[in-house]
Structure formats: C-alpha cells, structure tokens
C-alpha distance (Angstrom), angle and dihedral (degrees) to the residues before:
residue distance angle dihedral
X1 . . .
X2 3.84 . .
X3 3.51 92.2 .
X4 3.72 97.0 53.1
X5 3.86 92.2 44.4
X6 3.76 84.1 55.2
X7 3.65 94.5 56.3
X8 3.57 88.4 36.2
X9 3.75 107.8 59.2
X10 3.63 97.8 37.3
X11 4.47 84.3 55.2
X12 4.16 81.9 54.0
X13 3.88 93.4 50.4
X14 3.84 94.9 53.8
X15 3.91 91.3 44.8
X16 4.00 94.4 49.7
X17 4.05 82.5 44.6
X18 3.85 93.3 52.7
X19 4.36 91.3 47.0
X20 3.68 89.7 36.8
X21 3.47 83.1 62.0
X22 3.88 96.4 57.2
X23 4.04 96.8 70.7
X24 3.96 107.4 -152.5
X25 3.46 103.7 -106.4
X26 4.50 113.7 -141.9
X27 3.21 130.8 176.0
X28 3.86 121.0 -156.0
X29 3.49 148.1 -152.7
X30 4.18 136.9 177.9
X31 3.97 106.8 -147.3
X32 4.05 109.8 -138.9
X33 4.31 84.3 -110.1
X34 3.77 82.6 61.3
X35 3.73 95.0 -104.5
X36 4.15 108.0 146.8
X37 3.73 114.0 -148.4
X38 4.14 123.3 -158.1
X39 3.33 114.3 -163.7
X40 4.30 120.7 -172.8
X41 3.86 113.1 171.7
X42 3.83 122.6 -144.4
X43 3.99 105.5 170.6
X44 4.33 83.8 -175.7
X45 3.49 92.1 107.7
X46 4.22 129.8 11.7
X47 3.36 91.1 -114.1
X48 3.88 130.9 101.8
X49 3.95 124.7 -161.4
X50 4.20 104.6 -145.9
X51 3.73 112.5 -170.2
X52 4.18 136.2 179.4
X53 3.51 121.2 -147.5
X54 3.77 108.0 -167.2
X55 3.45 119.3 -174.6
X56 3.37 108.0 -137.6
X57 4.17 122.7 99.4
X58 3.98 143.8 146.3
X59 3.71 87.0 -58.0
X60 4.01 93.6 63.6
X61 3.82 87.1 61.4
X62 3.27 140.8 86.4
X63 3.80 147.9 -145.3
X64 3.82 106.5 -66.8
X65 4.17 89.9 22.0
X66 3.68 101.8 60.2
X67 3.36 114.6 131.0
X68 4.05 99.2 27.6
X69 4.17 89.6 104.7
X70 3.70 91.4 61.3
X71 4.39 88.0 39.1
X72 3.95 86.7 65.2
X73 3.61 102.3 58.7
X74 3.38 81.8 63.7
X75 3.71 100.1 49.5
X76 3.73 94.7 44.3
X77 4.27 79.5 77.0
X78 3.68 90.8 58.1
X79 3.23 115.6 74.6
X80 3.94 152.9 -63.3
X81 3.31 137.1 -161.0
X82 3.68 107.5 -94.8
X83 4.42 81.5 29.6
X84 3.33 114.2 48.8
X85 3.67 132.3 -152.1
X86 3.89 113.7 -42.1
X87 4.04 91.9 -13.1
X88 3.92 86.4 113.0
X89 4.11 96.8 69.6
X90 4.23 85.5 32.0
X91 4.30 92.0 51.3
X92 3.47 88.0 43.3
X93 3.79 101.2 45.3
X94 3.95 86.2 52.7
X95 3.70 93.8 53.9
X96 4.16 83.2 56.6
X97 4.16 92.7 -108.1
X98 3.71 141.9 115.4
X99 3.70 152.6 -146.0
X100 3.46 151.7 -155.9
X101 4.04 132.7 160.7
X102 3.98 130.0 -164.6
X103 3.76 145.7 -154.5
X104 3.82 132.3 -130.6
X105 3.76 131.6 165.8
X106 3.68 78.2 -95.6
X107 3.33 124.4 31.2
X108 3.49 145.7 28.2
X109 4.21 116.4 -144.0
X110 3.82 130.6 -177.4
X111 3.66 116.2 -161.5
X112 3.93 125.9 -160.5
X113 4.07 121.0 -179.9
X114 3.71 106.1 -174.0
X115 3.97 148.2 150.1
X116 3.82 116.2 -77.7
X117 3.93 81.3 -119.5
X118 3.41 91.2 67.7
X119 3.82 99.4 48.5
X120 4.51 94.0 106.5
X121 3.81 81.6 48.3
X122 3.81 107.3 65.2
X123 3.81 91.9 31.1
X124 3.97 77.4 60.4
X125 3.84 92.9 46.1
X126 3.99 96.1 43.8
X127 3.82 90.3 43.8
X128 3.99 86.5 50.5
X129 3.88 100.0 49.5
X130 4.24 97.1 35.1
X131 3.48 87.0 51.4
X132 3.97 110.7 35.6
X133 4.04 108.0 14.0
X134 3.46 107.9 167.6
X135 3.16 122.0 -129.8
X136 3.85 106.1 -156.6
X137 4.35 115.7 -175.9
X138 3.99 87.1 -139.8
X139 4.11 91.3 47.2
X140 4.35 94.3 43.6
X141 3.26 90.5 52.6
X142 3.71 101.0 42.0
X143 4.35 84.4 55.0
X144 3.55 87.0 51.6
X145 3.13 92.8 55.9
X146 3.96 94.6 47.3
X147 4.23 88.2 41.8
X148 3.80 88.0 53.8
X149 3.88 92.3 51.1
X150 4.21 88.0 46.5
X151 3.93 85.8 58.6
X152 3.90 91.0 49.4
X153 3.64 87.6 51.9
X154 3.73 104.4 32.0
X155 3.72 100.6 41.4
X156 4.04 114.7 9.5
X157 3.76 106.1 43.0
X158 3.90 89.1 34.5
X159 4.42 115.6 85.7
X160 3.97 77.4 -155.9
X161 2.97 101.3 52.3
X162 3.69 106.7 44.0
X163 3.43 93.8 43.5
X164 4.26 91.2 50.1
X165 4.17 82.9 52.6
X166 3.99 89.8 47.2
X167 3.67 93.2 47.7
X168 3.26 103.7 46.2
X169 4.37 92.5 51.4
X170 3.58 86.1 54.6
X171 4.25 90.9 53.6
X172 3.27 102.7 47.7
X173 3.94 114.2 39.5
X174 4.10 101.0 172.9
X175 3.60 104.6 14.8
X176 3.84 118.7 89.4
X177 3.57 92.0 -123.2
X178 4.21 77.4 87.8
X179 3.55 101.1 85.6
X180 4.15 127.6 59.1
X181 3.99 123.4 -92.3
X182 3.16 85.6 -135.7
X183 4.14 90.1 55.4
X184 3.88 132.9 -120.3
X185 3.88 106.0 -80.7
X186 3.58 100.7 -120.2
X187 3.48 90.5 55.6
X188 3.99 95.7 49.8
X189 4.47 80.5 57.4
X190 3.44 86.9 54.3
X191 3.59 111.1 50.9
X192 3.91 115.0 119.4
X193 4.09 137.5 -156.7
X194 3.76 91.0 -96.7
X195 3.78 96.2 42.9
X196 3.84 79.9 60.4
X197 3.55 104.0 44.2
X198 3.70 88.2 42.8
X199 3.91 97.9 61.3
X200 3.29 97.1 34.0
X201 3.78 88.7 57.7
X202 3.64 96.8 54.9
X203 3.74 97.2 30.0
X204 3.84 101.8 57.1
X205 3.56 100.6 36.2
X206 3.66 115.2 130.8
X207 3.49 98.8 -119.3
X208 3.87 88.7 60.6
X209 3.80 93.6 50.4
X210 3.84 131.7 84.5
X211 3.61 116.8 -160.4
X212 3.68 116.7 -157.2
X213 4.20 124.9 -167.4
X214 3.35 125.5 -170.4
X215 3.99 126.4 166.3
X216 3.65 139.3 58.3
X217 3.76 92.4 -21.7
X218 4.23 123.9 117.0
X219 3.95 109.6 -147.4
X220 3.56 93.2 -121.9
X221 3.57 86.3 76.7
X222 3.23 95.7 40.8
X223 3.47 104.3 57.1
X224 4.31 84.5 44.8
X225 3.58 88.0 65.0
X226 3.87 97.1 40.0
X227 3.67 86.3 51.0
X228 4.12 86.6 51.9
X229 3.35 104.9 43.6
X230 3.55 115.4 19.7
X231 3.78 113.5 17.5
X232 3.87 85.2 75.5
X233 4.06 95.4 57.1
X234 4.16 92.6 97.9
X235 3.41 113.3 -135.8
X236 3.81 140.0 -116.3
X237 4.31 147.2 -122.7
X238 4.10 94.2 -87.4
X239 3.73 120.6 -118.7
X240 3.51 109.4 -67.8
X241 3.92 107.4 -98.4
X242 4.14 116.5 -96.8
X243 3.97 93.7 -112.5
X244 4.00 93.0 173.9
X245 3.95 115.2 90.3
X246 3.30 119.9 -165.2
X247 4.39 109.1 -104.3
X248 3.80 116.8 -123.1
X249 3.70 113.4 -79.7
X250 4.17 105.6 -108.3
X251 4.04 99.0 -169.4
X252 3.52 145.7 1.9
X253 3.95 109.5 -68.8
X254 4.34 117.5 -148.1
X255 3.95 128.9 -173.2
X256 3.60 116.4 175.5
X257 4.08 115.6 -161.7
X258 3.88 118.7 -158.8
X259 3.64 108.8 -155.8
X260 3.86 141.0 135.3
X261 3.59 105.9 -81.7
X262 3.29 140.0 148.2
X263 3.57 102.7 -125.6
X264 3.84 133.2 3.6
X265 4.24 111.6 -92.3
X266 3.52 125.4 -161.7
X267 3.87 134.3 -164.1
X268 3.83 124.1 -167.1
X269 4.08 115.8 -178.6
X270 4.03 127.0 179.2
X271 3.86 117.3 -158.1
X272 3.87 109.9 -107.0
X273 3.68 125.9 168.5
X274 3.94 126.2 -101.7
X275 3.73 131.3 -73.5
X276 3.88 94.0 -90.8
X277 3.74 89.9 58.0
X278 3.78 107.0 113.8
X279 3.91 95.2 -125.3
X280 3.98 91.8 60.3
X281 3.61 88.7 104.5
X282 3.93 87.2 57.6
X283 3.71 92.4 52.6
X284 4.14 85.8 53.3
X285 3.54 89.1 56.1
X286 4.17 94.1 43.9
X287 3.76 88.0 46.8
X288 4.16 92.8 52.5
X289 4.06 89.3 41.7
X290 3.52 95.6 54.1
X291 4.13 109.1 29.3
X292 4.11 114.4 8.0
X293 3.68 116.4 95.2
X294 4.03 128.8 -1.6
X295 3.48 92.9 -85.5
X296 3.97 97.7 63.7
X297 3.64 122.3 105.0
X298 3.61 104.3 -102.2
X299 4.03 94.7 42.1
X300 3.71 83.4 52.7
X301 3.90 99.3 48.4
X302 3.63 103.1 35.3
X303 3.54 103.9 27.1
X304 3.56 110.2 35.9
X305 3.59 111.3 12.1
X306 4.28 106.5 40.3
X307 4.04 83.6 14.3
X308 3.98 88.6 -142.1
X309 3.90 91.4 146.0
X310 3.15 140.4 33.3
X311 4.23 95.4 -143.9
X312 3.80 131.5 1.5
X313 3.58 118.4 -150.9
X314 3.53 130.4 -175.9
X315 4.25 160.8 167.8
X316 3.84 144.5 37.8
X317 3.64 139.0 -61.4
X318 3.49 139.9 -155.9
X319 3.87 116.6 -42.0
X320 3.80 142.6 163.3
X321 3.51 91.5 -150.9
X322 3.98 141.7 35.2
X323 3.73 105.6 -61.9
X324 3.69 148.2 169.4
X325 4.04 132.8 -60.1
X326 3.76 91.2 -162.5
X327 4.18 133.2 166.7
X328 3.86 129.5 -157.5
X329 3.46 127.4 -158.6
X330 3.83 139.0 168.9
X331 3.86 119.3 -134.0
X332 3.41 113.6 -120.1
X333 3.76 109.7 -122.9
X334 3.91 110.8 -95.5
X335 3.94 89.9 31.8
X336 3.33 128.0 97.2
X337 4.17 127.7 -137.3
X338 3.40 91.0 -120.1
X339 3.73 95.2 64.5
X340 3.75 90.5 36.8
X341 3.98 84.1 49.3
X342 3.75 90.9 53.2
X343 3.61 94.6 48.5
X344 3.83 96.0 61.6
X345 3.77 95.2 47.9
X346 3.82 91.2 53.0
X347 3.71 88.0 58.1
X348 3.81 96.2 43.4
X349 3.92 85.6 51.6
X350 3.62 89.1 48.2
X351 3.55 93.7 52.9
X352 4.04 94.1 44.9
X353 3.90 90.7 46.2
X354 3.18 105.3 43.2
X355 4.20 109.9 15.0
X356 3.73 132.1 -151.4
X357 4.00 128.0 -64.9
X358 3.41 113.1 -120.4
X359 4.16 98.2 -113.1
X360 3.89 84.3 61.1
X361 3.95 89.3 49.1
X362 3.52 92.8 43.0
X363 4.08 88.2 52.4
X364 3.82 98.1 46.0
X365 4.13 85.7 47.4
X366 4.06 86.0 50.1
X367 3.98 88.9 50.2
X368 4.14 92.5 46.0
X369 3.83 85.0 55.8
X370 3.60 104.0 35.2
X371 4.41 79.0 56.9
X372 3.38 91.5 42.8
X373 3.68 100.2 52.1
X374 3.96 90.9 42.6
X375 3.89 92.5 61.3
X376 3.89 95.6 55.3
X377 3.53 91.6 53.8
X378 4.00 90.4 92.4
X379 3.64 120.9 49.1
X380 3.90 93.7 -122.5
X381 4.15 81.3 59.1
X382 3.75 88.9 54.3
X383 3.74 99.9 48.3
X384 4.06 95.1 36.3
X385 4.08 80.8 50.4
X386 3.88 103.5 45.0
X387 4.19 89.3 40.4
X388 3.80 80.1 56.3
X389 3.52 98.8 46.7
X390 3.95 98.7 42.2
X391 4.22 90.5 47.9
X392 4.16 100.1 29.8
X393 4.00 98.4 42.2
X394 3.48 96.5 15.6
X395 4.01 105.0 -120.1
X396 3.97 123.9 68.5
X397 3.51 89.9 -150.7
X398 3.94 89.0 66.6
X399 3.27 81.1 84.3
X400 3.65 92.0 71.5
X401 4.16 91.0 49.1
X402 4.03 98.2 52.5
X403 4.13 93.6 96.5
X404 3.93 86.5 52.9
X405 4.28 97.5 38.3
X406 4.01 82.3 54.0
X407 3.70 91.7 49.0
X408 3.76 95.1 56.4
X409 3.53 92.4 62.6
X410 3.99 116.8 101.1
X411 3.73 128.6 -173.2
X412 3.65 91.5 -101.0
X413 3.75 92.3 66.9
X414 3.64 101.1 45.0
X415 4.14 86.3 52.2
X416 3.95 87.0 42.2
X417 4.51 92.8 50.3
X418 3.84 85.2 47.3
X419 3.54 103.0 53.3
X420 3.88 89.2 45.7
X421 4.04 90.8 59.3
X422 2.88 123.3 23.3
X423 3.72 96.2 66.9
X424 3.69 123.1 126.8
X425 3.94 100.2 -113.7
X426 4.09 85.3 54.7
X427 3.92 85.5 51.5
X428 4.04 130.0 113.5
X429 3.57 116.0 -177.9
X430 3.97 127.0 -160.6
X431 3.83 119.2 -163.7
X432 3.86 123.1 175.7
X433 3.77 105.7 -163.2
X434 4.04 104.9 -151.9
X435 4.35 112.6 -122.2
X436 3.36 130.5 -169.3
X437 3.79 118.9 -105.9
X438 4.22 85.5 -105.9
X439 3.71 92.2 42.8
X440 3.31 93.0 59.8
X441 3.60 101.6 52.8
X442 3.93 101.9 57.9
C-alpha cells in the first residue's frame, strides 16, 4: 500500500500542476441595479450552467422568522406572474434542462444546467420570479405545510439531525448560526404575509445577488440579456449587516440527547474563524490529515485500528462569519462515546504536540488539489466554485490562487492552528444517547 501511495501522490501533484497552470479565465460585469455578473466560457459542450447566489440565509433572520430563508427556495418554484405555479421546472424540462437550489446559514443559490437553446428562456423565467413571485394565500400555506413536514423528516425523526440542531445551539450562544436552517418549528407556524414579503424584498434584490455563467455562452450576449431582463428589476436597502459576533468560548459546553437510535453519535466542534480568515487553507489541510481518505489519522485510529467507530467525519465549510471545526462519528456497537471521545483528543494532542512531517503535508495538499481540480471539470463545478469563491472569500479569482495559498503553508503552522483550537475550553460536545422506543415515551 505504501508503494502505490508513493506512485500515487506524486501522479496527483503533476496533474494539479498541469490544471493549476490553466488559470480560469472570468469576465465580469456590475449591472446599474447592483447585480454583478461572472461570466467563464467553455464552448466544450452547448450547454451553459447559470447560477444565483443570493446572500441571504438563517443568519439574516431573526427570532420568530427563522426558517423563512430556507421557505423561499421553495416558493421561487411556485409561481410568478408572467410563470405560473410549477411552469418553471415544466418550461424548463421541455427545453431538455434542469434545476435545483440550496440553503446554507448563508446563502441562498439556484442552479440551472440547460441547452444553449434555451439560454433567452431562463433569463425570462429568473427575471419573472425575482421580480414578480407571487405570493398566493392558498400556495404559502400549502409550502408551509410541505416545509413543516421537511423539518419532521430532516430534523425530528432523524438522530442526526436532532443532535446536529442541538449541537450547534449549544456552540454558538449569540451568533445566528444558533438556530436551524431549516428554522425552529414554532416559528415556521408562525410566519405571516408581511414576514414574507418583507424578506423576500430585501433578500432577492438584485443588488444582493451574484449571477454566475459558465458554458458555451460569449459575454456579449450575456450582458444583452442581463441588460433585457434583469438590469430593469430596481433594487433594494441590503440586509441589515450581522453586528453580533459570537463571544469567546470560556469552557467546555455538553448536551446529551436521549432518543431511539440505533447507535450512539457524537459531535465535537472547536471555534475557528470564517472562510476569509487567512488560515482557512490550514484548516483544509487539518481537515484532510485527520478525516479524508482511509489512510488519515483518525480513519486509521478509530476506525480501523481500536475499531471504536464505524466512520469519522470531520471540518468546516463555507462561512461569512467565525464558525465551527467540528467531527462526527458513529459509535461502533459495543463501544462506548467515552472511549470513542478519548480517542479523538489523543490524536488532536498528537497533532498539536508534535505536528505533521512534511511528506504527510505534502500528500494531504496533493489530495486538496487533486479534489479541487476534479470539481471544475464540469461547468456546473465551475460556476458552483467561482459563486463560492467571489461570496465566501470574497474574490472569484481566488480561485485561481488556491495551489499557491496551500503551498505557503509549512509544518510549523499546521502544528501552531491545532494547538490554538482544539483545546478543551474551545470545545462543544454533542452526544445522542440511544432509547428504546418505550423508554422514550415516559
């Protein structure tokens, strides 16, 4: 096995070296609404990738509103007024394309992969719903209905899921990031007509949108349509900025969940600052080390070697604001958290104490890259990637530096990060103890 990694790995670096080599090329453009446009052309295929990152999520909201981000990527399928309800999917089905949108604590991002044929068409459709949604009393409360059932599904008859909600309310304590994307249930009950028209207003405004094209488009053409359909959407006051920042942890924070369950699951997450802070690279490299592949430390230790878990899991994504370095793991049945629990911090020591050599940084840097490289070879990659890059670190063309932001880092620093976080007072820790089905109900 160590000979194969070692032909492996050095293989991966001279790939990423040859596509690091081929910088992304965008062109852009800010809309007089405020709307900014990137544009990448890849005539491979005749097919173009449009996506809309708006910037508006969970941590917009409030007490008594959470939830309502994640409620409009459904409405934005229901109907407008030159589009009516469900004719979005069924117009862009006939023209041989597809969809799909997501939620994060946030952002909000639609996603359309279509025909070059159909290009006039969904500028038509996006204009249409961004600009006129409907918002229909028979239709809101029918998505209500179908948001309410998600939760039910998603978060209360899942041990994942309503441990990841518990864990997370006990991290952060002031910071939005404390309630559920998905929204507290009393609050998705309570939402009203204005609520609605309220957030959408400020949320899908143009000027709190970036659009980002990739595919066998020119920006000439682009920009036409832009001009056509969207430029003349006006635009709105911004979401007002997040002013509260999360205070420094003091202590080690526990919740323990008793549920039915299969198997006890445990979540441990260490404050860590947002994806713009300049040692995000470092936690990339951390998170490969410890949890990506079967070769990484904490696959080796926990899963194979004291066989305390059946699956490690582990790191951050993107975020505007400081956020969590967390890991998830499944007990392995006849083990107990505790001993799973002690595991991990052994190996987070060990890495603090001691560091990383520089063959195992060099691999976990090849593996970032080899990933990397992999998910812009499709034009949906390249737009999901540089709308990522352009909100998350705050420059598209980032995406162009990641090969030499990985290089910079040394041993030293990856020891040094470590030994900052993952201490115990910057600790939350999740445990869902399993319950029998009678248990559970007295």
């Amino acid at each position: 096995m160590r000979r194969i990694l070692a032909i492996v790995f050095p293989l991966a670096a001279l790939v990423t070296a040859a596509l690091s080599a081929q910088e992304i090329k965008v062109t852009t453009h800010t809309l007089s609404n405020g709307m900014k446009i990137l544009i990448h052309e890849d005539h491979d295929v005749p097919n173009v990738s449009l996506y809309f990152f708006y910037k508006i999520g969970s941590r917009n909201e409030r007490p008594g509103t959470t939830g309502i981000s994640h409620y409009f990527e459904h409405m934005m399928f229901n109907g407008a007024k030159k589009y009516g309800p469900k004719q979005f999917d069924i117009h862009m089905e006939k023209a041989g394309g597809r969809n799909n949108a997501y939620t994060s604590n946030d952002v909000t991002v639609y996603t359309d992969w279509f025909p070059k044929s159909a290009l006039e068409l969904m500028f038509d459709m996006e204009s249409d719903r961004i600009r006129d949604l409907a918002f229909d009393p028979k239709i809101v409360e029918s998505e209500r209905g179908v948001v309410y059932s998600e939760r039910r599904t998603s978060v209360d008859n899942s041990p994942f899921g309503v441990l990841d909600e518990q864990f997370n309310a006990a991290a952060f304590i002031a910071h939005p990031y404390h309630w559920p994307v998905i929204g507290w249930a009393s609050d998705i009950e309570a939402w009203t007509m204005d609520d609605l028209k309220a957030h959408f207003k400020m949320g899908y405004a143009p000027n709190n949108c970036v659009m980002v094209v990739t595919g066998d488009v020119t920006p000439e053409e682009i920009l036409a349509l832009a001009k056509k359909y969207i430029e003349p959407i006006p635009s709105q006051p911004p979401p007002p900025a997040v002013r509260t920042m999360e205070p420094e942890q003091l202590g080690e924070r526990r919740v323990v969940v008793r549920r039915p369950a299969n198997l006890p699951l445990v979540m441990v997450g260490f404050h860590v600052g947002a994806t713009r802070d300049p040692e995000t690279p470092i936690y990339d490299l951390i998170e490969t080390i410890l949890t990506t592949g079967r070769s990484s430390r904490l696959h080796q230790r926990m899963v194979e070697k004291d066989q305390l878990a059946l699956n490690v899991r582990g790191g951050t994504g993107p975020a505007l604001d400081p956020t969590l370095f967390s890991f998830t793991f499944q007990v392995r049945s006849g083990k107990t958290p505790e001993a799973a629990e002690a595991a991990l911090y052994e190996e987070l020591d060990r890495l603090a104490k001691q560091g990383v050599t520089a063959d195992e940084l060099n691999k976990a840097r090849n593996q970032i890259l080899a990933n990397f490289y992999r998910s812009l070879k499709t034009i949906a990659g390249k737009a999901n990637s540089l709308g990522t890059y352009e909100v998350f670190y705050g420059d598209w063309n980032r995406i162009n530096q990641v090969t030499q932001e990985l290089d910079k880092v040394k041993p030293e620093d990856v020891q040094r990060v470590a030994a900052k976080i993952f201490t115990a007072k910057n600790r939350t820790v999740a445990t869902l103890i399993p319950e029998k089905e009678k248990e559970a109900a007295q």
